[in-house]
C-alpha positions as CSV (number, residue, x, y, z in Angstrom):
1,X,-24.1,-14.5,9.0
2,X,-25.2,-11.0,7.5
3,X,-24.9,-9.4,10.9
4,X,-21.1,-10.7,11.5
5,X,-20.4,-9.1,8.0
6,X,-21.5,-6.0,8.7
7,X,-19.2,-6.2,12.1
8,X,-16.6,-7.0,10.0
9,X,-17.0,-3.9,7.2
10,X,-17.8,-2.0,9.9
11,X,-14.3,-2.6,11.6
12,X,-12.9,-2.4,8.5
13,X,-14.4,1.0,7.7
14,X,-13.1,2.4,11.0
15,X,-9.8,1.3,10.6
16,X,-9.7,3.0,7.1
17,X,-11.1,6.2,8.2
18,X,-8.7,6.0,11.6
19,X,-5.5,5.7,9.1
20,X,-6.7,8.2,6.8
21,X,-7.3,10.9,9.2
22,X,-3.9,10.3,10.9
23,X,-2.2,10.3,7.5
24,X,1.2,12.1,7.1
25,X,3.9,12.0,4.4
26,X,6.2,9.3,4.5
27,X,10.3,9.4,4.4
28,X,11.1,5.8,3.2
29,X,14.8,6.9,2.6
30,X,18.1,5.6,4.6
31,X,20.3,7.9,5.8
32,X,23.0,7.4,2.9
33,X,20.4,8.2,0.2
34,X,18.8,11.5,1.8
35,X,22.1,12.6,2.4
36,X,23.1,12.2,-1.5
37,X,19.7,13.4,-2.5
38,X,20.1,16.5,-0.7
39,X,23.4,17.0,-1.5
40,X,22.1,16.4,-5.4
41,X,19.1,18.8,-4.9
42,X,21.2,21.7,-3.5
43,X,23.8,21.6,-6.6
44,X,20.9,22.3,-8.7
45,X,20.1,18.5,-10.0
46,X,16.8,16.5,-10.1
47,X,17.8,13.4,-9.6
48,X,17.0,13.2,-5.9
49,X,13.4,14.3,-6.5
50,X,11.7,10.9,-7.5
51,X,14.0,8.8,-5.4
52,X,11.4,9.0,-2.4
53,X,8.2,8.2,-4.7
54,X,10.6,5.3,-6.2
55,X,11.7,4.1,-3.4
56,X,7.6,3.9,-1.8
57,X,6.6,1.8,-5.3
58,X,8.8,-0.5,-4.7
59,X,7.1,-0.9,-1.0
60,X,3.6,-1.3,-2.7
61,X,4.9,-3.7,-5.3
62,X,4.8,-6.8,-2.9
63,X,1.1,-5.7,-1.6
64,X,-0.3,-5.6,-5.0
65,X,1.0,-9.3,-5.8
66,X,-0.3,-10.6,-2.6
67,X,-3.6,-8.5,-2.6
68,X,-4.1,-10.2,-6.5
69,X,-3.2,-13.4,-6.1
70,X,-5.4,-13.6,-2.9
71,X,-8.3,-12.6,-4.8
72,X,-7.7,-14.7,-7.8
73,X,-7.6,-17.6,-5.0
74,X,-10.7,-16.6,-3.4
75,X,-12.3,-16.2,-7.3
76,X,-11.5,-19.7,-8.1
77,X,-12.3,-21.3,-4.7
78,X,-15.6,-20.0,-3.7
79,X,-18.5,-22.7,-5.0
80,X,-19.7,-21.7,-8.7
81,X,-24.0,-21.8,-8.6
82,X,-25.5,-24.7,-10.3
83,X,-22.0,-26.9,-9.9
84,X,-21.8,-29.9,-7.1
């Protein structure tokens, strides 16, 4: 058991480390709403300079949800000590 764990963080860990070190800045905008942004940017406005980051929290959002009700799931379901 402790030995398949360790596999499995170990797999884990590479496949952290392989995605970090390949990590480059991502461009979650469609075509339409670069093309405004840039338009906005070069007339001297701000407007298009959160749109990316906004755009990449809403991408997280669903993650997060699943990632904590997962774990709330896996809190509640594993065997309490002491209960039968």
């Amino acid at each position: 058991m402790k030995s398949k764990l360790l596999r499995i963080a170990f797999i884990l860990t590479l496949a952290i480390g392989f995605s970090t070190a390949a990590y480059q800045p991502a461009q979650a905008q469609c075509p339409m709403c670069r093309m405004s942004a840039e338009s906005n940017l070069k007339d001297g406005g701000t407007a298009g300079k959160g749109l990316n980051t906004g755009i990449l929290y809403m991408l997280v959002t669903p993650y997060l949800l699943v990632g904590f009700f997962g774990y709330m799931w896996y809190r509640n379901r594993r065997e309490t000590p002491g209960e039968e």
